[in-house]
Residue, then its C-alpha position, 0 to 999 in steps of 0.5 A: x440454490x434450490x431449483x424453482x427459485x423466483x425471478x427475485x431470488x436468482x437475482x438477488x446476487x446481483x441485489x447485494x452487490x449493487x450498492x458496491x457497484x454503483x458507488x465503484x462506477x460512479x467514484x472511479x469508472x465514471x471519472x476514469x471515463x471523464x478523464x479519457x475525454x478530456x484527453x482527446x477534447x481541444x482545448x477550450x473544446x467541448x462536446x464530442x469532438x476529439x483531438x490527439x494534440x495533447x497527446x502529441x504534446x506530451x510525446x514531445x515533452x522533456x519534463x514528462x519523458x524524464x518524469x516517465x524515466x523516474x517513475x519507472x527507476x523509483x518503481x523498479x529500485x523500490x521493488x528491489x529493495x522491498x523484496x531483498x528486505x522483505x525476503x530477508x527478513x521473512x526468513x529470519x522470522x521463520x525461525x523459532x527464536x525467542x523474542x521473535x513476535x516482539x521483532x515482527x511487531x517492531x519490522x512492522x512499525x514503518x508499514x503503519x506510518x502514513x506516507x505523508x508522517x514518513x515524508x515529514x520524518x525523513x525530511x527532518x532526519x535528512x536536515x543538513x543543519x539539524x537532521x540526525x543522519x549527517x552528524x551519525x555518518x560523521x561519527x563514523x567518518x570524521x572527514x565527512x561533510x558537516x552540512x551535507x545536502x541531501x534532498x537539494x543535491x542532484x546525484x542524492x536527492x532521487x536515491x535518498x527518496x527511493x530509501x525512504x520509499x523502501x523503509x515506508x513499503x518493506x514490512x507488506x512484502x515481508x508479512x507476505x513472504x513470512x506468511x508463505x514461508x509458514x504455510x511450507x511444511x516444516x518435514x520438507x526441511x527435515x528431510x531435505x537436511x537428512x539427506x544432506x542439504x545445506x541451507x543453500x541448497x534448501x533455500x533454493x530447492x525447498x522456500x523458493x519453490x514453496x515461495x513462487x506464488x506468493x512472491x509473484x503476488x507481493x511484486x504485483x501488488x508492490x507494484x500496483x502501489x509503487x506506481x501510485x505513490x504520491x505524498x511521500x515524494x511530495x512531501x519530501x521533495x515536491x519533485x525537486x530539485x527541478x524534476x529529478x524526483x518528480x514522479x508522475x503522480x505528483x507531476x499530474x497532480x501539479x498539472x491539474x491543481x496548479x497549472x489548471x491544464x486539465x486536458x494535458x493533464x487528463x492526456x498524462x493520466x491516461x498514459x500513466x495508466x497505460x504504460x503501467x504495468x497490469x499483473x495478472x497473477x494465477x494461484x498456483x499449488x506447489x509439490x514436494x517430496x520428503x525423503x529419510x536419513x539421518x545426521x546432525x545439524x546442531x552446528x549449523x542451526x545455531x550458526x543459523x540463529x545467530x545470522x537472523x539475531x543479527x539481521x533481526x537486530x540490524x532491521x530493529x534499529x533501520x524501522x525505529x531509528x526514523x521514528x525514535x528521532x522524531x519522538x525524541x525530537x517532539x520531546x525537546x525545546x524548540x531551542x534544543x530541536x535547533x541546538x548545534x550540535x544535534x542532541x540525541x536525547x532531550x536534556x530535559x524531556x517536555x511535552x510543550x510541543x504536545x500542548x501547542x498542537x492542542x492549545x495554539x493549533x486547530x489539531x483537535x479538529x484536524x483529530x476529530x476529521x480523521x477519526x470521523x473520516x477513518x471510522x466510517x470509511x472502515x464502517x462503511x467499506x466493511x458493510x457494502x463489502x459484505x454485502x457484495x461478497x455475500x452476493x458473489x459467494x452464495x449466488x450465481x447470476x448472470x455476469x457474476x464472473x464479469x463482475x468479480x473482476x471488474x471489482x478486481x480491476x477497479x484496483x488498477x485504476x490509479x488516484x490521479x487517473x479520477x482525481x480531477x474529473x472527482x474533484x470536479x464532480x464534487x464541486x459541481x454537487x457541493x461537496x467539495x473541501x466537505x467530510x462526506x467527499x472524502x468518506x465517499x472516495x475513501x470508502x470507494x477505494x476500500x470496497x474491492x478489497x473488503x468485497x473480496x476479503x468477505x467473499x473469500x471468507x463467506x465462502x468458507x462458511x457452510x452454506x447449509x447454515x443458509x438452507x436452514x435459515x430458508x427453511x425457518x421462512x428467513x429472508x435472504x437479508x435475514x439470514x446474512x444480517x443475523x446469521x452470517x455477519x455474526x459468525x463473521x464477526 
């Protein structure tokens, strides 16, 4: 920017991410705060005095240690699975196949399902009585038990979630992973087969090293997520039996709204998010060197391609056979959904569920929430995101850098660390059980990500084009409103 600019101008920076920041303070610092002093405060107590009692309690807790333990299992075994899966797939993927766009499309189907529609489906799959997994595993081994139990056995109930979760969270790893196999340059491959290397040797001396960065970046995201996992256990389980897939997600959210313990609760909260895990990933560039020669590879590309036909083919029918089952499942009679034995295909196909959840259910006011609900979240986060992004990318103010990675760091903060406090705050404003509170939240958790998404895609926009907009006597609001947003668009 230009020397001798006014006070106003070197501030505007601060101006255009102030809504963004007041809405992050107020929807998730403040609450976050709210939550801290209840977890220091007597019980019955207010005021400013402090107490560790219920942080004692939960030391000495064995529901909550053994929640602790489940938390760390599920999170550990989830990452594992997502990135054996994703890693896999992502390099099947790179391959120039035929029909390999369709098989993207289709390993990305479980990433669009929301948590608590997964729950439901493998919750149904997993029936002992109607559920389509007992009567497959039969086929394939006769001797097996007829109504096996699942999600109420205590050795199968906690894998059997952890399975659903990996099904639910693959395809992010996977896109990630794909993405940074693609950014490799296809002559360090060449020339490492030139010069004789397997496809051993090539994956460890040529992707691994290209993959660092971005494998680094996929766990650490996978792993902020996984801590905050929380419909897909509640839904198909509630935490049981007992508290053997109780995570403490869902333990905090049982202690606030059905308990009522909100201090104890708020001390849970708290410890969740201290011992979480807060990855710090560095970007880092990576080198290679091409070398020359020459010999034939025909025979081990094409063994290549048939190994990622097959994976592709098996990870095929893993994302679509939970969702095909409740598809066929919705297209069947209420009596063929509970016939024995289980049907895979509708006799005779029908749509009458389709007409109940219009005609006998409130489902066209549910439909018009989330629609209203998810549009102006979209809208809504995408606005105040640009314009703070727009903020952090053309100007340099005071604190800039401190705020880009408090807006980072909101990122951390988990649902059930504010989801009291929040939900308080709303019913003291009357907004509670209304769309506004929900659109508030919604757009609040959406805000980092879009700001800087938009910042890094400002940043690639020719700031000249600004300069000729100053020239022309447009305001700063001007240029990013007719100028930037359109090219952004």
């Amino acid at each position: 920017m230009p020397a001798g600019r006014t006070w106003h101008d070197r501030h505007l920076g601060f101006l255009f991410a102030l809504p963004a920041t007041l809405m992050l303070v107020a929807v998730l610092v403040f609450p976050a705060f709210i939550t801290l002093k209840l977890s220091v405060t007597p019980e019955g107590g207010s005021g400013w005095r402090f107490t560790l009692i219920h942080y004692q309690k939960a030391f000495r807790d064995p529901v909550l240690i053994q929640t602790f333990k489940n938390t760390f299992a599920f999170v550990a075994l989830s990452l594992v699975g997502h990135f054996v899966l994703g890693l896999g797939l992502a390099l099947a993927l790179n391959q120039a196949l035929p029909g390999q766009t369709l098989f993207r499309l289709i390993a990305l189907i479980p990433w669009t399902i929301q948590d608590v529609v997964a729950g439901i489906i493998f919750r149904w799959l997993l029936n002992p009585i109607h559920g389509a997994l007992n009567p497959l595993l039969r086929m394939v081994f006769p001797d097996f038990p007829a109504e096996f139990q699942w999600l109420s056995s205590p050795t199968l109930a906690f894998p059997s979630v952890i399975f659903a979760n990996i099904w639910r969270g693959y395809p992010l790893v996977m896109v990630m992973l794909l993405a940074g196999l693609m950014a490799i340059p296809r002559e360090l491959y060449e020339a490492a087969e030139v010069d004789g290397a397997g496809r051993v040797k090539r994956f460890l001396h040529v992707s691994l090293p290209g993959l660092s960065t971005i494998i680094l970046i996929a766990m650490a995201l996978d792993m902020v997520w996984e801590f905050r996992r929380f419909a897909l256990v509640l839904t198909m389980t509630g935490g049981g039996p007992g508290t053997l897939t109780e995570v403490l997600s869902t333990l905090v959210y049982k202690s606030y709204f059905q308990s009522f313990t909100f201090d104890y609760a708020s001390a849970m909260a708290i410890l969740m998010s201290a011992v979480r895990p807060e990855p710090a990933v560095h970007l880092a560039g990576g080198e290679g060197a091409m070398k020359a020669a020459a010999t034939s590879v025909r025979r081990e590309r094409t063994l290549d391609a048939v190994v990622s036909y097959s994976l592709l083919a098996l990870s095929a029918l893993f994302a679509l056979f939970p969702v095909a089952w409740m598809l066929s499942t919705s297209l069947k009679s209420e009596a063929e959904a509970f016939a024995l034995p289980v049907r895979w295909i509708p006799q005779r196909a029908t749509v009458q569920a389709y007409v109940e959840m219009w005609t006998m259910k409130p489902f066209a006011t549910y439909f018009y929430n989330s629609t209203v609900v998810s549009g102006l979240t979209a809208l809504l986060s995408t606005a105040l995101g640009a314009l703070a992004g727009y903020g952090f990318s053309r100007f340099r103010f005071r604190f800039r850098t401190a705020l880009l990675g408090g807006f980072l760091a909101t990122q951390m903060i988990s649902g059930v660390l504010v989801i009291g406090p929040y939900f308080q705050i709303l019913a003291a404003v009357e907004l509670y059980n209304t769309l506004t509170g929900l659109i508030i939240a919604y757009v609040t958790i959406c805000l980092p990500f879009a700001a800087w998404m938009s910042k890094g895609y400002f940043d690639s926009i020719p700031k000249e084009l600004d300069e000729a907009g100053l020239v022309d006597g447009a305001s700063r609001l001007q240029i990013f409103l007719r100028i930037i947003m359109p090219i952004a668009v």
